[in-house]
C-alpha positions, 0 to 999 in steps of 0.5 A: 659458535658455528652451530649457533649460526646455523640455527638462527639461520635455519629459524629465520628461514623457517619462520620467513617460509612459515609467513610466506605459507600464512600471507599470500596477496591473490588478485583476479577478476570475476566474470558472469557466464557471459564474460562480463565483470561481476561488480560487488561479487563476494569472495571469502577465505574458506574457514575464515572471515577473511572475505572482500567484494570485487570492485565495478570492474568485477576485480579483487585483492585479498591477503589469505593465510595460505597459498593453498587456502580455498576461497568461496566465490559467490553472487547473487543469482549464480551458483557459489565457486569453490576454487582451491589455489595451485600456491603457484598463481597468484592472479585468476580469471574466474567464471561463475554460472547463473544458478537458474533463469528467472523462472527458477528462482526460490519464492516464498508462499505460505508456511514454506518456499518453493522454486519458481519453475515448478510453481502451479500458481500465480505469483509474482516476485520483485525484489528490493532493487526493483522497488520504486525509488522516492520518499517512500514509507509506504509498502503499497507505493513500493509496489506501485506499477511493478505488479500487474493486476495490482491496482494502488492509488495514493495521495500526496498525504504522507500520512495516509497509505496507499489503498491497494486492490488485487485483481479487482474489488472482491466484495462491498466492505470497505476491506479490500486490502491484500493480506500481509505476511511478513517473514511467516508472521501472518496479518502483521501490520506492513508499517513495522517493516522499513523499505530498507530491510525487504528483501524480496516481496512475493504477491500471490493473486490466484486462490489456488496460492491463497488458499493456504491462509483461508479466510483472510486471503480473499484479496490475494496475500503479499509475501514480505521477507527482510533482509537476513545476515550472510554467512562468513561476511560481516557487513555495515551498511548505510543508506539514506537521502534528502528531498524536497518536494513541490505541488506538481498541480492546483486547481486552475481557479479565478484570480482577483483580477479574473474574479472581479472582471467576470462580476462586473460583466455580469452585474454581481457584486461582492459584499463590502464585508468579503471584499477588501481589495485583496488578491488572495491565492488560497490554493498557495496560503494553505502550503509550505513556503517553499518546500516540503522536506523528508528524509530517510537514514537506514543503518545496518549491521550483519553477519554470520558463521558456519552455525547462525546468522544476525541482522540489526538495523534502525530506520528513521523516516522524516516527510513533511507534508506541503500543506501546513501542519500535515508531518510524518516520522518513523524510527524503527528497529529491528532485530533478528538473529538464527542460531543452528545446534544439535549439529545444524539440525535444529535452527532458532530464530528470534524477530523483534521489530518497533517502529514508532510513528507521529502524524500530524494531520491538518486540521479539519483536513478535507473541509481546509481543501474545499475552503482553500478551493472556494474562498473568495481571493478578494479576501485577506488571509489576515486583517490590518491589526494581523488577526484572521480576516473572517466573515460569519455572515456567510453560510459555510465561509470559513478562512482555511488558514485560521482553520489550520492555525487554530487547531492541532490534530496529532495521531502517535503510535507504538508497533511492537512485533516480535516472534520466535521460530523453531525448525527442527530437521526430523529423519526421513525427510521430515522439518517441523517448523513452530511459529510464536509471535505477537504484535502490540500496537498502540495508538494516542490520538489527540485533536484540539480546536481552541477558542477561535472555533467556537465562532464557527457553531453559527455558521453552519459548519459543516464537515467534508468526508471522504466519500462515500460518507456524507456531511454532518454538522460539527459542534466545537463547543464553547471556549476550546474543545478537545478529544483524546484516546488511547487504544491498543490492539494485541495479536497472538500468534501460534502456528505450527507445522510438519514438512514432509520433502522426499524424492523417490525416484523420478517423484518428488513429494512434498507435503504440509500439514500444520495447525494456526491459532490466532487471538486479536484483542482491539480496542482496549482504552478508552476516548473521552471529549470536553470543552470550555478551558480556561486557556488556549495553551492546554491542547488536547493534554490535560482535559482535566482542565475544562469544565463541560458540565457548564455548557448547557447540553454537553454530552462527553463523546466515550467513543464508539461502543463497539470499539473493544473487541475479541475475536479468534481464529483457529485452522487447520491446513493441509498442502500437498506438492506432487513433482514427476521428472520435473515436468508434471507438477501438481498441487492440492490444499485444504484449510478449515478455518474457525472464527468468532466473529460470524454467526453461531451457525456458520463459525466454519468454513473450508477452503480447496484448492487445485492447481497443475502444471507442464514443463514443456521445456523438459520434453524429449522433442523440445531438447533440440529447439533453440528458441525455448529455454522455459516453457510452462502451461499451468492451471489453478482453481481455489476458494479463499475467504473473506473475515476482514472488515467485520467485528465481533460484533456484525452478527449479534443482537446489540442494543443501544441508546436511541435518542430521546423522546418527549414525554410529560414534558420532559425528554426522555432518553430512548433505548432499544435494538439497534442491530439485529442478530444473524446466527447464520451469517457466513463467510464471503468466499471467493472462487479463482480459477487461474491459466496461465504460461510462464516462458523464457526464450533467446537463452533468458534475453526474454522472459515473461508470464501470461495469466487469464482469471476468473474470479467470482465472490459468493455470499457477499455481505452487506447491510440490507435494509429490509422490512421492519416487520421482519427485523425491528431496526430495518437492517441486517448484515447478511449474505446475499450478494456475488461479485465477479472478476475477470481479467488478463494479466501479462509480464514481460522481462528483456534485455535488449542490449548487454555488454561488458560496459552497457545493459538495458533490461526493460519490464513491462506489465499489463493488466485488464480487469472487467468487475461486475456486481452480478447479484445483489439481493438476500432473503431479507433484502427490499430494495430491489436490485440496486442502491443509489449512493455517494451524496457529496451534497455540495451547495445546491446539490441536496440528496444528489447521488453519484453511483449505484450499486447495480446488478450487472454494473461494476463496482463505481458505476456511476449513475447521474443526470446526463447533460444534454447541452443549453436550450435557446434561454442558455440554460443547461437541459437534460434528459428525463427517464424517457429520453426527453429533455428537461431543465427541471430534472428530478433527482434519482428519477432522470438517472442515467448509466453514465460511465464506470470507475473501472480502469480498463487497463493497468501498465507498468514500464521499468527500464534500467541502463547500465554504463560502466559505474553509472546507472539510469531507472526510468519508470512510467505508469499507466491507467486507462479507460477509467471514469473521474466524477469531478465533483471538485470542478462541479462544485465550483461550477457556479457563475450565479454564486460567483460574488460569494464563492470563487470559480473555476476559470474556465466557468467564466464562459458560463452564465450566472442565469443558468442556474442548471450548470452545476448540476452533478450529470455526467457533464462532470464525469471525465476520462481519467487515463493517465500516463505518468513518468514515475520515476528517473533515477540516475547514480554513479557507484565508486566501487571500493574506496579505501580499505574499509569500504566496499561500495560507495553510490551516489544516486539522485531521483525525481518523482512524479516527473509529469503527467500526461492526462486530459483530466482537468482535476489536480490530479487523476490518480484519485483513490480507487480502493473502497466502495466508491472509487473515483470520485474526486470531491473537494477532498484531493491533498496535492501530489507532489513532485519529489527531488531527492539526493541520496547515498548508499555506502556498504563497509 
């Protein structure tokens, strides 16, 4: 019996010392190198997936299986720790130290990653925390003022995307977006990402980073890469918000009261049929009640082992827009999963991604705004028996609401991207990657205008587009009339590349050498239209049920004939990186690039570059300095191409349908050449040559870039008119024109203030640009060296011009009457081609230089304060020294038409006998600097709550707080991308000003 005592009691302390040794409880606290508490730092049991994240005040517990387990302990932006427990302490202090300074951070450029301090080139990283905040579903808003020399302009339409301009417009098609590349898939459409899951986002301006990708990267490359799951750390997050959103501005437009005031003062009165004693404000009537509301929810799920890793997340994205009918959602998912075998030497990869989009659009949007704008406020949205009151006397008097009640304009699109990757570590120093990817977009377009549109047909209705575009007449048909398409795009992808990375020594080389192969198909489906249905109920939905044939002179629009297309690139690139002591850095690219869609004679091109660099910082002399901890010279020089904005087709022989003629008594259908052939039409290349110094002082409280650029275009395209006998149909795309670009661009990081309660970190970036068109002639050309363009044709405005294309003036130049006062009758004058004045000016004749869109300076300011667990980001940009063409206000400059069409306010001062005063001159071009606060967010992180949640903020944010502008238009951030930048003209959908609460909780 004794000795069955002693056994038990010898297994019960056994068993209570083997618990022991399995369940210790450490605890600790984690400090930067500074000694300040790191929050949300990551500590794992080695081996295990036994992991927790410190608390706000850098804090943890952790239970571990033994008191002499390892724990890895990590945070972002500093070297990983491993720290072996003693088994005697059960509580630690310990200190992590940073990995690099700022400029040592790992970037990706193309076909590979490389650090930050050893960078030849231009290129400038913002990482997710540094996005803009707001009811956002657009990359290029994301980025709006965090990048200097990126020039975005936007909307309030959330169904339209921001028009993004890098370093200046680069050519004279409308394509001057940057190209995307999204986690190495190159060209891939940037609405599949959701803002969620970036991770980083890498814009590379000079040619010298661009090169890489060869035709396609004229207009500088943004480098987009997702969120990937972490080793030995299992994670579910949430993040999601609720806004709303109000117009922050409407045209400042008479009032029933001011209206009826100023025509009874100067003897003008409104026909009984417009004036019913009503006091409309149609800027309001075309709006929500109320608010717009939007939405977003991310749910995310991610993790890994010692052998792979996986991230998956769904993303559904909700914003309504404040004009009525106007509406956006997105759900998108996505997928991506690394597996490593063969002893981690070969690593899988596998990327699907889809997101699914609706828009809805307003109705006849453009021609609603100018409607909304000009519409008599004597008039009632809705007449006593609640139908729309209307009057079809009126030439181009249509009610703006019935525009949007009776019709329906919906836009659904499917973007599916999947890739698979390989990356296979060879001996010697040598990884060879293989990309396969492929991307399939589709899109249902649906426009439906029901019977009530049929009363527009005589009464002169026209469209209203964006410039430069000019007016046309539209035709609704009789009965309803519908359009419909369905169109799908599809984009394989093959790369594949070899990697050499070999240190020898003091050198370090790395090489790169691979081969791209890509092959779009556009535009497979079809568009039909019809009219005359039996109801207004069918929509755009089965148009089986119209029946056009009875409509005298019907013709079914099919869609444009060129809509279908194939195209193919194929390259071939090389990269080669020479590193000696980490000092001297060099690096030289080749690509040759093939595409289908130029002329048989001129299908390649290839695209150098070079670029060098000094650490200073790593001389002998600079190591007992104090004041540099950074120090680097670099300079650049590269050619990139143009390919986007042109078809397969730009540079054949097409022929088509020419209208009709009469003969012997009947009309005949003509047919003939409608586009002339060009077999040696080539690429636009764009030559950049780039210095600039990257520098870190007052151990890293400061830090910053400073960039100088030469860009020049040459061989620009464009469609010259030229002499018919040369060429039967009177114009051709050819190369001919240069372009320049030149500019300064500075970035500037600091952080004036950190404690172990309180931080200030402060970011800010300007850029200047001067653009110049310097050559704009071709072989064929015959219009001399200019081209007079945008023509909004506003009432009294027939064949008006607004810019030219000018050898010597930028892109935007504006070109107009120049408006010199009112003679002693108070009649507007102005000043003829010989300086003289005038009240009866000639069109295109009397133009003057008057002005350019131009921004002279671009300036983003970020500032982030941090006390204890609350945080403030208050963000202001700016724009200054650009020109606005304010057509709008133009356009509703006309006292003499004051009982037919509403006015400006402060027209009222005007005479309706001057019938001179809303002539487009420069009388209308006004300064569009602007200083807006962006964005205020202010948030409060609770740390960990419970066992299962690590973090938990709560944040809320206003946009588009104010706007300091002397700009008297809507608004001054009027579109600056295309070939006719800054130009507001009856077209503007109102921005808004965005409150937004919202939630991110990490388990």
């Amino acid at each position: 019996m004794e000795k069955l005592k002693l056994l038990l009691l010898a297994f019960f302390l056994g068993f209570s010392i083997n618990t022991w040794a399995q369940k210790t409880e450490v605890s600790g606290i984690i400090l930067d190198d500074k000694g300040i508490p790191l929050p949300a730092a990551n500590v794992l049991e080695k081996g295990t997936t036994n992991t927790v994240t410190t608390d706000f005040d850098g804090k943890f517990k952790l239970s571990v299986s033994n008191k002499n387990a390892v724990l890895i302990i990590s945070f972002m932006g500093f070297n990983d720790l491993p720290l072996k427990l003693d088994g005697s302490k059960t509580n630690y202090t310990i200190k992590l130290q940073p990995t690099t300074t700022n400029l040592e951070q790992v970037v990706v450029v193309g076909y590979g990653k490389g650090s930050r301090k050893n960078l030849t080139t231009a290129v400038t990283s913002v990482k997710a925390e540094d996005l803009n905040r707001g009811a956002i579903s657009d990359v290029g808003q994301l980025l709006q003022g965090k990048v200097s020399g990126l020039n975005i302009s936007s909307s309030g339409d959330p169904t339209k995307t921001a028009s993004v301009v890098l370093r200046g417009a680069s050519t004279l098609n409308s394509s001057q977006g940057p190209f995307y590349v999204i986690d190495g898939i190159p060209g891939v459409d940037i609405s599949v990402i959701a803002p969620d899951d970036i991770a980083t986002i890498d814009v590379l301006k000079d040619a010298a980073a661009t090169a890489i990708y060869g035709n396609r990267a004229a207009n500088g490359v943004i480098m987009v890469t997702t969120k990937k799951g972490s080793k030995g750390r299992t994670q579910i997050a949430y993040n999601g918000y609720v806004g709303w959103e109000e117009v922050s501005n409407n045209l400042d437009m008479m009032d029933a009261d001011q209206l009826r005031a100023f025509t009874t003062k100067n003897n003008l009165n409104f026909t009984p049929e417009n004036d019913k004693g009503a006091n409309t404000n149609w800027q309001k009537e075309i709006l929500r009640s109320g608010y717009a509301a939007s939405s977003s929810h991310n749910l995310s799920m991610s993790g890994g082992g010692d052998h792979g890793n996986y991230t998956a997340s769904i993303t559904s994205l909700n914003k309504e827009g404040i004009m009525l009918k106007s509406d956006f959602s997105r759900i998108i998912a996505r997928l991506s999963v690394e597996q490593f075998a063969f002893d981690d030497k070969v690593k899988f990869g596998l990327n699907v991604t889809n997101s699914s989009t609706k828009y809805k659009n307003v109705p006849q949007r453009n021609t609603v705004l100018l409607q909304a704008a000009s519409y008599l406020p004597v008039s009632p949205v809705r007449n006593a028996d609640g139908s729309f009151f209307e009057n079809f006397t009126s030439p181009g008097y249509f009610n703006p609401v019935a525009l949007i009640e009776h019709g329906t304009d919906e836009t659904k699109t499917e973007n599916l991207v999947g890739n698979l990757t390989a990356e296979v570590k060879l001996p010697f120093g040598f990884t060879y990657n293989l990309n396969l990817a492929h991307q399939r977009l589709t899109s249902a377009h649906g426009e439906f205008y029901d019977s009530y549109y049929s009363q527009y047909n005589s009464a002169n209705f026209y469209n209203n587009p964006d410039p430069p575009l000019t007016k046309t007449l539209v035709n609704f048909g009789i009965n309803g009339s519908a359009l419909r398409n369905s169109y799908e795009t599809r984009n394989n992808i093959i790369e594949s590349f070899l990697t050499w990375d070999k240190s020898i020594g003091e050198h370090k080389i790395k090489a790169v050498i691979g081969y791209s192969w890509q092959e779009n198909t556009l535009g497979d489906g079809f568009q039909a239209t019809t009219t005359n249905f039996p109801v207004d109920n069918v929509g755009y939905n089965n148009l089986a049920l119209s029946n056009y044939t009875s409509v005298n002179g019907y013709v079914v629009n099919f869609g444009d004939s060129k809509a279908y297309q194939k195209t193919r690139l194929i390259s071939y690139f090389g990269r080669l990186n020479y590193n000696y002591k980490d000092r001297y850095l060099l690096q030289g690219s080749l690509r040759r690039d093939g595409g289908s869609m130029f002329g048989a004679n001129n299908r390649w091109g290839y695209f150098p570059s070079v670029g060098g660099a000094w650490r200073v910082d790593k001389e002998s002399f600079m190591q007992n300095q104090n004041i540099f901890s950074d120090l680097k010279f670099r300079g650049s020089w590269g050619v990139t191409g143009n390919s986007s904005g042109f078809n397969a087709y730009t540079a054949q022989f097409i022929s088509g349908s020419l209208g009709t003629f009469y003969y012997n008594g009947q009309q005949i259908g003509a047919y003939g050449p409608n586009q002339a052939a060009n077999p040696d039409l080539k690429w636009e290349k764009t030559a950049t040559a780039n210095i600039g110094v990257d520098f870190s002082i007052l151990k890293g409280k400061v830090s910053g870039s400073v960039d100088v650029y030469d860009k020049k275009t040459t061989d620009m395209i464009f469609n010259y008119n030229v002499n018919p006998v040369l060429v039967p149909v009177g114009n051709i795309v050819a190369n001919g024109g240069t372009m320049s670009n030149k500019g300064i661009e500075v970035s500037l990081n600091t952080t004036p203030v950190k404690t172990a309660n309180f931080s200030w970190t402060t970011n800010l970036n300007l850029a200047h640009n001067k653009n110049e068109i310097v050559k704009l002639t071709s072989p064929f050309f015959v219009g001399g060296d200019s081209i007079r363009r945008v023509q909004p044709d506003g009432g009294g405005q027939t064949g008006s011009t607004l810019q030219i294309f000018k050898e010597g003036k930028p892109l935007g130049q504006f070109f107009t009457l120049k408006y010199a006062g009112k003679n002693a009758a108070g009649v507007s004058q102005y000043y003829d081609k010989n300086g003289n004045l005038t009240t009866t000016p000639q069109i295109g004749v009397d133009y003057h230089y008057a002005g350019s869109a131009q921004p002279k300076l671009l300036v983003g300011w970020a500032n982030n304060f941090q006390y204890k667990k609350f945080d403030l980001s208050i963000f202001f940009r700016g724009v200054f020294g650009n020109k606005i063409f304010n057509a709008t206000r133009a356009d509703l400059f006309r006292p003499s038409t004051a009982m037919t069409n509403n006015i400006l306010v402060d027209a009222g001062n005007e005479s309706p006998n001057d019938l001179n005063s809303y002539k487009y001159s420069d009388r209308f071009i006004e300064d569009g600097s602007y200083v807006r606060l962006d964005n205020m967010t202010l948030g409060y992180n609770f740390g960990k709550v419970g066992r299962y949640i690590s973090s938990v903020r709560i944040y809320q944010t206003v946009n588009n707080v104010f706007v300091i502008t002397k700009y008297r238009g809507i608004d001054p951030e009027v579109e600056q991308g295309g070939t006719a930048p800054g130009v507001d003209s009856n077209n503007f959908y109102p921005k808004t000003r965005t409150y937004m609460f919202g939630l991110n909780v990490i388990f």
